[in-house]
DSSP file (Angstrom, degrees, kcal/mol; ACC not computed):
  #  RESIDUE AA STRUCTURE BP1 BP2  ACC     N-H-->O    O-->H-N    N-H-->O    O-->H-N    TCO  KAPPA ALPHA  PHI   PSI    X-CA   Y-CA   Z-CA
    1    1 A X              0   0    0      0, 0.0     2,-0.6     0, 0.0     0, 0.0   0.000 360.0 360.0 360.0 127.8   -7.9   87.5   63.3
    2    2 A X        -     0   0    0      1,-0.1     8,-0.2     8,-0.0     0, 0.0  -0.876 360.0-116.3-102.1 121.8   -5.5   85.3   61.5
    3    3 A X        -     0   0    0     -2,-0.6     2,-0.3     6,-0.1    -1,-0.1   0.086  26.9-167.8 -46.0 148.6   -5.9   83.7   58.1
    4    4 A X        -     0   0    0      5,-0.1     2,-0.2    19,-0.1     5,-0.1  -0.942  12.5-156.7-140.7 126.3   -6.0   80.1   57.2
    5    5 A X    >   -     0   0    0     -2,-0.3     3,-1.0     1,-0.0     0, 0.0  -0.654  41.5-108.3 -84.5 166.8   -5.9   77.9   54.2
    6    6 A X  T 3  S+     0   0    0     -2,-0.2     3,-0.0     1,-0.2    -1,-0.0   0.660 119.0  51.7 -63.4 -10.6   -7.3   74.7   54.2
    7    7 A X  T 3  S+     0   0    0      1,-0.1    19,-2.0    19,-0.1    20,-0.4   0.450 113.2  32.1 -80.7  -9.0   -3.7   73.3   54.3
    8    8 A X  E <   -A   25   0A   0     -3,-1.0     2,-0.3    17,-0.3    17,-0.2  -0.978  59.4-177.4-154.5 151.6   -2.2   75.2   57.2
    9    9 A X  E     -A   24   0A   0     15,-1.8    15,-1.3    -2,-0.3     2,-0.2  -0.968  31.8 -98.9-154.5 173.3   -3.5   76.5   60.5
   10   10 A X  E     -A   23   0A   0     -2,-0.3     2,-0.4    13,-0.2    13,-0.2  -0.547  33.0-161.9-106.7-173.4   -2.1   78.3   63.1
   11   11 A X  E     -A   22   0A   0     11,-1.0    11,-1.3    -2,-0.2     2,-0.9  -0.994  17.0-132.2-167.6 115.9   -0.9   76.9   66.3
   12   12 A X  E     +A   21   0A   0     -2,-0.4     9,-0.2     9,-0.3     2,-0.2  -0.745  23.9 177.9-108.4 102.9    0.0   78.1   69.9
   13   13 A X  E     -A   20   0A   0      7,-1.2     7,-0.9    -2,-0.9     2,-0.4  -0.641  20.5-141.5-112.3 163.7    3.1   76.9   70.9
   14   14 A X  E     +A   19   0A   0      5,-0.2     2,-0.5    -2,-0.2     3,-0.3  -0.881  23.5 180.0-129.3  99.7    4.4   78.2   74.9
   15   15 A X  E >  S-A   18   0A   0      3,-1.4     3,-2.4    -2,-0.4    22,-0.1  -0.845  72.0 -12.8 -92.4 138.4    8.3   79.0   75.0
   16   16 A X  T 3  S-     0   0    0     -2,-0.5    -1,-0.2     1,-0.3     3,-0.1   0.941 130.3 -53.2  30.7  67.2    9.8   80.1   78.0
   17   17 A X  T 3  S+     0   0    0     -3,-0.3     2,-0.3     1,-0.2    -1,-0.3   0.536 116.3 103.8  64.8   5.3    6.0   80.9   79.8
   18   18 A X  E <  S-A   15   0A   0     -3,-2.4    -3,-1.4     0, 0.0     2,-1.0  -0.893  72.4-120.9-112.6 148.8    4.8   83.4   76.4
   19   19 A X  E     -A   14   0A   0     -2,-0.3    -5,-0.2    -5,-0.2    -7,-0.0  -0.727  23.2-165.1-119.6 126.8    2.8   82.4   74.2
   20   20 A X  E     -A   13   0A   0     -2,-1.0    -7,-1.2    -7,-0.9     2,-0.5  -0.267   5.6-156.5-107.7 156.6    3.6   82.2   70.5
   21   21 A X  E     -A   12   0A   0     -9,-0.2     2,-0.4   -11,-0.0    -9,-0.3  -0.999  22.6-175.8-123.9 117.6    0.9   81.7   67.3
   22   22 A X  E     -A   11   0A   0    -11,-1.3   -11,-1.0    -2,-0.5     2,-0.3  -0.959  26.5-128.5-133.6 121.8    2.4   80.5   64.7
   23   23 A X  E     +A   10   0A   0     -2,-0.4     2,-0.4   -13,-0.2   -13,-0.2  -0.471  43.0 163.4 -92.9 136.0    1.2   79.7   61.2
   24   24 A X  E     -A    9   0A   0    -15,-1.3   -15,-1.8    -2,-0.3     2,-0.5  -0.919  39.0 -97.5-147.5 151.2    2.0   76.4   60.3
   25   25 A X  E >>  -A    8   0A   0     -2,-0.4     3,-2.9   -17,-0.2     4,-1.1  -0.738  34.9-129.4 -63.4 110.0    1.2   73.1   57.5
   26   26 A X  T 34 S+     0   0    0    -19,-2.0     3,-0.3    -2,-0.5     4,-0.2   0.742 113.3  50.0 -17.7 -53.6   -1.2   70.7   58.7
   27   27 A X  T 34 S+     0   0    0    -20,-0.4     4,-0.4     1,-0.2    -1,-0.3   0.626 108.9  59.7 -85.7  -7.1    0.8   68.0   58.0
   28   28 A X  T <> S+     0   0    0     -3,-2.9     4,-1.4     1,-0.1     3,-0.4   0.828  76.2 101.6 -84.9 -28.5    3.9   70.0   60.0
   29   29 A X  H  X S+     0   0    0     -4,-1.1     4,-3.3    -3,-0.3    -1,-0.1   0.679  72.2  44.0 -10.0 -84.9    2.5   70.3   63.1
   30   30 A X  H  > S+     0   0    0      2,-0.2     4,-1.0    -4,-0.2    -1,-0.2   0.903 111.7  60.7 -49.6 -48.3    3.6   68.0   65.5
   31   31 A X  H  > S+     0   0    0     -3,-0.4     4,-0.5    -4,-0.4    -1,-0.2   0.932 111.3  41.7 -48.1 -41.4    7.3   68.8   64.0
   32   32 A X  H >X S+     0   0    0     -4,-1.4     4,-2.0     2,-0.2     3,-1.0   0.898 113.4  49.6 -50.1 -38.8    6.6   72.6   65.2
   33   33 A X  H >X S+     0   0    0     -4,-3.3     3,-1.8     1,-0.3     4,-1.1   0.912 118.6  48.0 -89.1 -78.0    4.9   71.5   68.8
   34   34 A X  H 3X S+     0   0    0     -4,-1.0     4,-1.4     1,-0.3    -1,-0.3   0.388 116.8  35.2  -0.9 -40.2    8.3   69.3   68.9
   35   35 A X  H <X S+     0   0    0     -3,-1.0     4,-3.6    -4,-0.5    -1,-0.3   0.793 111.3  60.5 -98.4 -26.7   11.0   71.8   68.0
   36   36 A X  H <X S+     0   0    0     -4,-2.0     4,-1.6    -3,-1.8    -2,-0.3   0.854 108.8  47.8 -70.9 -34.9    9.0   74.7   69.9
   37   37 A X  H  X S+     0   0    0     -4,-1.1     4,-2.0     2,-0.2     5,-0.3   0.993 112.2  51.4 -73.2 -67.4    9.6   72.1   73.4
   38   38 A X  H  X S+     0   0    0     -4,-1.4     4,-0.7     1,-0.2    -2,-0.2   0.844 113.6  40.2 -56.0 -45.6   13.4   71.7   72.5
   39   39 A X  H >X S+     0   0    0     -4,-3.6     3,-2.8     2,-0.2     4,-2.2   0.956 115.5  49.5 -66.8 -47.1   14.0   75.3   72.1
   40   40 A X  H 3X S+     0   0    0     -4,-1.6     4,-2.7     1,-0.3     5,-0.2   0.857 115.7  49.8 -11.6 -64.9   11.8   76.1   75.3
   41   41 A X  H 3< S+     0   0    0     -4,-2.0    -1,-0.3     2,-0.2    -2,-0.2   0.483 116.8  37.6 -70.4  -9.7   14.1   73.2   76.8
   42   42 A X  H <X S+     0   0    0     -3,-2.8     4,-1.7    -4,-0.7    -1,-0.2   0.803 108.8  60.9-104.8 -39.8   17.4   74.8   75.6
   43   43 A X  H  X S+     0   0    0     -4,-2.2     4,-1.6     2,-0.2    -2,-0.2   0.629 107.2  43.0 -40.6 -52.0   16.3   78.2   76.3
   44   44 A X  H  X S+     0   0    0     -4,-2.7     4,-1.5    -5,-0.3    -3,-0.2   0.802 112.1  63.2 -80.5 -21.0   15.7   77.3   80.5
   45   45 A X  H >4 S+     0   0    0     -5,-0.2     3,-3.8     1,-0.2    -2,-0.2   0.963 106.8  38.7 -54.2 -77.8   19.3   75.5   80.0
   46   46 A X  H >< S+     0   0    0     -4,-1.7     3,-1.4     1,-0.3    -1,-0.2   0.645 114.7  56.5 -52.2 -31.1   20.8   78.7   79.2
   47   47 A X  H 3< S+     0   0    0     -4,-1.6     3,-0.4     1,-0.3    -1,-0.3   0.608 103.9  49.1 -39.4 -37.6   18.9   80.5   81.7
   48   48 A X  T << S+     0   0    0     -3,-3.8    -1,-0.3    -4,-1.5    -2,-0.2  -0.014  81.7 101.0-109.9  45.6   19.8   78.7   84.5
   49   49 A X  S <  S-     0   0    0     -3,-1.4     2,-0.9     2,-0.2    -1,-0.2   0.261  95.3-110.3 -86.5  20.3   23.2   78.9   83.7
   50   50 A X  S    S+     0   0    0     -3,-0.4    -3,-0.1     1,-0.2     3,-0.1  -0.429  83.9 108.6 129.4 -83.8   23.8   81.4   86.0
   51   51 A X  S    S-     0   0    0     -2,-0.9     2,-1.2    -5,-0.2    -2,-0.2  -0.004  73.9-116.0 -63.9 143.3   24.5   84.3   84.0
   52   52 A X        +     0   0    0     -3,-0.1     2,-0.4    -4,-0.1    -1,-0.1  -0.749  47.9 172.3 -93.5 107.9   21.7   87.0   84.0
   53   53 A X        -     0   0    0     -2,-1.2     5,-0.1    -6,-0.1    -3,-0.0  -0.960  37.1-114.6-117.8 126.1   20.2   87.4   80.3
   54   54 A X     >  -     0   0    0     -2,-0.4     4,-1.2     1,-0.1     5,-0.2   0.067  28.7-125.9 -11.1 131.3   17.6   88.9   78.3
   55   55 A X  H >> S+     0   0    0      2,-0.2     3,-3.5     3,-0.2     4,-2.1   0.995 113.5  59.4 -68.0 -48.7   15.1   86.5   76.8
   56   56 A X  H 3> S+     0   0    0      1,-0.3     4,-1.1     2,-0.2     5,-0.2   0.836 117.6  36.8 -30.5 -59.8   16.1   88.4   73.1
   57   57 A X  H 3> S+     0   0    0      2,-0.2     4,-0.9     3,-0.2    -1,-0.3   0.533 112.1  54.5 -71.5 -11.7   19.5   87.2   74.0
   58   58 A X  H <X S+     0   0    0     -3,-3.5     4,-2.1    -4,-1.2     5,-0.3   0.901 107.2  47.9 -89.8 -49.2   18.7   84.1   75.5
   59   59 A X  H  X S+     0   0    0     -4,-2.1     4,-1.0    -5,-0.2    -2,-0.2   0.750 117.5  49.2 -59.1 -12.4   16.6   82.7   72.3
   60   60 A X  H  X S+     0   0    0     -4,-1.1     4,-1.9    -5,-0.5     5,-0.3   0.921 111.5  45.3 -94.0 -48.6   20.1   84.1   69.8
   61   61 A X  H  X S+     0   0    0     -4,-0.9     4,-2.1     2,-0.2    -2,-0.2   0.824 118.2  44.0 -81.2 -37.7   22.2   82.5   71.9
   62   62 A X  H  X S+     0   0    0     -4,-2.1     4,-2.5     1,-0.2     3,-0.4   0.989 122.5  41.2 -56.6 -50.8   19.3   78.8   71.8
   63   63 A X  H  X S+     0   0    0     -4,-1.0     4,-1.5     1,-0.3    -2,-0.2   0.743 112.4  53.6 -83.8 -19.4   19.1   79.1   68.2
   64   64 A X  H  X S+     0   0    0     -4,-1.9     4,-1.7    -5,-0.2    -1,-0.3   0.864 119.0  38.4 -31.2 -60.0   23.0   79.9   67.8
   65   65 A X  H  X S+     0   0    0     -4,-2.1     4,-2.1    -3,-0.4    -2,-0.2   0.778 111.0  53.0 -79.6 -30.2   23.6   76.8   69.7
   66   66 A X  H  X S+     0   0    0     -4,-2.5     4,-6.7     2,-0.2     5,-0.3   0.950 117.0  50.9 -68.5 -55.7   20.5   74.4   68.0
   67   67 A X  H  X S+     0   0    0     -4,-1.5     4,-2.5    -5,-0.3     5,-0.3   0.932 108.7  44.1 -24.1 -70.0   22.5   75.7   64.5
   68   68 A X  H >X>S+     0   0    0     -4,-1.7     4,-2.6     2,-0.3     3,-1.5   0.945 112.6  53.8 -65.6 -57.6   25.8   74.9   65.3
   69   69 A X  H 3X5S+     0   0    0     -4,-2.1     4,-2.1     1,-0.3    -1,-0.2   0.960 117.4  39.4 -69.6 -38.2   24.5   71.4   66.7
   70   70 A X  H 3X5S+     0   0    0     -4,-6.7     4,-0.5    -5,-0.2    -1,-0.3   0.839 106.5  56.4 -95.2   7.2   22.9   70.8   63.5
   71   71 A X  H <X>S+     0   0    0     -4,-2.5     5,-1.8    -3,-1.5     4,-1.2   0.801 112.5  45.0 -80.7 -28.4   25.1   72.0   61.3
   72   72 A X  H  <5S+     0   0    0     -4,-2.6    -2,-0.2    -5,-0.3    -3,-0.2   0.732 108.0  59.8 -77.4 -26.9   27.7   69.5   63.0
   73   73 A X  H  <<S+     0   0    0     -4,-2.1    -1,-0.2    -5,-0.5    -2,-0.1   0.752 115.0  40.6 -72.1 -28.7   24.9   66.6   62.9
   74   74 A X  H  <5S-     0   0    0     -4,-0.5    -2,-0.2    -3,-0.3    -1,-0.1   0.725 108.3-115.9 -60.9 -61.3   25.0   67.2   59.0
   75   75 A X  T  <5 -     0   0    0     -4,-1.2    -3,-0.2     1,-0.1    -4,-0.1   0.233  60.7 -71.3  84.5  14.7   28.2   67.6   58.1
   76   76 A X  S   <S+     0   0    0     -5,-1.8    -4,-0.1    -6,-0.2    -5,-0.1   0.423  72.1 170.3  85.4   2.2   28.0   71.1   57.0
   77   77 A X        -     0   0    0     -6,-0.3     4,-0.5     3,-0.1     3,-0.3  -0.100  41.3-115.4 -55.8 156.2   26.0   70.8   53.9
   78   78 A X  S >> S+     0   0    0      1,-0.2     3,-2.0     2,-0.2     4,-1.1   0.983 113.4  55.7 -39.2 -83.0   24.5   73.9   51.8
   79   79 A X  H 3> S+     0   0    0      1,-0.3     4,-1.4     2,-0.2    -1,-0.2   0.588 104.0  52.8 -40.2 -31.7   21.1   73.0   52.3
   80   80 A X  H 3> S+     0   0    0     -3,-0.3     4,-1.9     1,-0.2    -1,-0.3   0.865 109.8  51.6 -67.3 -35.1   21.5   73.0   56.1
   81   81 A X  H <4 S+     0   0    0     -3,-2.0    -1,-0.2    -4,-0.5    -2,-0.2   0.933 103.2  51.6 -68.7 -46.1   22.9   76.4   55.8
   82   82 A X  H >X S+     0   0    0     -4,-1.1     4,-2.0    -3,-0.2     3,-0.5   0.849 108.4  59.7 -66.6 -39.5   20.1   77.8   53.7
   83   83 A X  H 3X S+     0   0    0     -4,-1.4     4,-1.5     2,-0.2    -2,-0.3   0.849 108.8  41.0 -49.7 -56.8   17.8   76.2   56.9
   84   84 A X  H 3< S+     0   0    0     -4,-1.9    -1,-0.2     1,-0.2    -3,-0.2   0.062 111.1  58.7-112.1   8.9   19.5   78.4   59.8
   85   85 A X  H <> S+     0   0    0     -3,-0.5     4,-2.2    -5,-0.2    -1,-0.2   0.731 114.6  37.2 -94.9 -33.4   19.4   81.2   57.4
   86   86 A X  H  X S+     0   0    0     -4,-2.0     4,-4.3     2,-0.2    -2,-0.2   0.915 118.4  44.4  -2.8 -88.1   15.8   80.6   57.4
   87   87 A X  H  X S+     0   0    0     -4,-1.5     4,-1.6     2,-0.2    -3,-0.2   0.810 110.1  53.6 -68.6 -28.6   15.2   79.8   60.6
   88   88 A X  H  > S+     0   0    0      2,-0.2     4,-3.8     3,-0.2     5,-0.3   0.932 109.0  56.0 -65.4 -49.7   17.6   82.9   61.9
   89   89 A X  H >X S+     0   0    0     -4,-2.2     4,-1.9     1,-0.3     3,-0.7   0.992 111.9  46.5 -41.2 -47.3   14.9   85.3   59.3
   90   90 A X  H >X S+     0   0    0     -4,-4.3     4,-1.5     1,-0.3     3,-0.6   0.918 109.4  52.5 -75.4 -26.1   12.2   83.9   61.5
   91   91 A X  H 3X S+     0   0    0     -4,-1.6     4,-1.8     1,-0.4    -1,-0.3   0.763 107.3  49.3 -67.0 -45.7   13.8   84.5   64.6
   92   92 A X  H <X S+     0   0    0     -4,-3.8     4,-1.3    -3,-0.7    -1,-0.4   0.826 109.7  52.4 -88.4 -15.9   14.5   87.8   64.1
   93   93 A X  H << S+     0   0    0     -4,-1.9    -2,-0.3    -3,-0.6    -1,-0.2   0.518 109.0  47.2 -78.7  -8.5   11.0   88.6   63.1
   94   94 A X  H  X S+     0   0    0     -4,-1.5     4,-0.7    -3,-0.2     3,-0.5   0.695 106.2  57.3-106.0  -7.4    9.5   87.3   65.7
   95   95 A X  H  X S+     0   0    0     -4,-1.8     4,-5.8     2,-0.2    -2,-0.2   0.778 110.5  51.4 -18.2 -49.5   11.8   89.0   68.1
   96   96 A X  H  < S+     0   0    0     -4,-1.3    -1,-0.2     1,-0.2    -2,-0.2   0.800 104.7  45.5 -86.2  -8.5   10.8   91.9   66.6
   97   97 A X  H >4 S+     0   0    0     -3,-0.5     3,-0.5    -4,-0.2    -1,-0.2   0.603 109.3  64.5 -83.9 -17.5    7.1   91.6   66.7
   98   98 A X  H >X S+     0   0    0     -4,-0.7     4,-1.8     1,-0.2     3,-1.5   0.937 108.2  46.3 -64.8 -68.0    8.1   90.4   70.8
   99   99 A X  T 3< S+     0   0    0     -4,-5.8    -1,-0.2     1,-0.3    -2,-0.2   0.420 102.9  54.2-100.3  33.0    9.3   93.9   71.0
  100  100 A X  T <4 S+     0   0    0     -3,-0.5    -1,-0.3     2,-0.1    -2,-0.2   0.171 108.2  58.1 -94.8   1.1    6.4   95.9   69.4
  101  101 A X  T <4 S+     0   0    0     -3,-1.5    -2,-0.2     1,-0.1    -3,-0.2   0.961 105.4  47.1 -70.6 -52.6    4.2   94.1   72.0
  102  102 A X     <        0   0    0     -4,-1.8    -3,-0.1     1,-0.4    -1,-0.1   0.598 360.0 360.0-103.9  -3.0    6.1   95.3   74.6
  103  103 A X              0   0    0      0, 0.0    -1,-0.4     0, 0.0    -2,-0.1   0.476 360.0 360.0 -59.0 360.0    6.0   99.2   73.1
């Protein structure tokens, strides 16, 4: 069962065909359901490039590439930097909860 405040609830986002639950700010939503379709969308890019990949390796390789685009969208700034160290933490923790599912 998963917790809620009256400020946040959680949310079921679908990336590459699994589906993710994600605890989120009420007023954030629509920015998660929004970022969760671009990686989705960045994610089948790299996938049909060809090349045969892991999904682990295919989401570091999206969120590698989403970084880099916004860190160049930016200019480089600290705060951005502090963001894709962030966003990298969550990435790998839910990678890692991805592969105690599949234990």
């Amino acid at each position: 069962m998963t917790e809620r405040t009256k400020d946040s609830s959680t949310v079921s986002v679908n990336i590459m065909d699994k589906e993710f639950l994600i605890a989120c700010p009420l007023n954030a939503r629509q920015d998660l359901e929004r970022a969760a379709r671009m990686l989705d969308e960045r994610m089948r890019e790299i996938r049909k490039s060809g090349k045969q990949f892991g999904m682990e390796r295919i989401a570091v390789m999206a969120a590698l590439n989403l970084a880099h685009d916004l860190l160049h969208a930016t200019g480089n700034s600290q705060g951005v930097q502090q963001q894709v160290q962030q966003l990298n933490a969550k990435l790998e923790q839910a990678l890692a909860q991805d592969q105690q599912l599949e234990l």
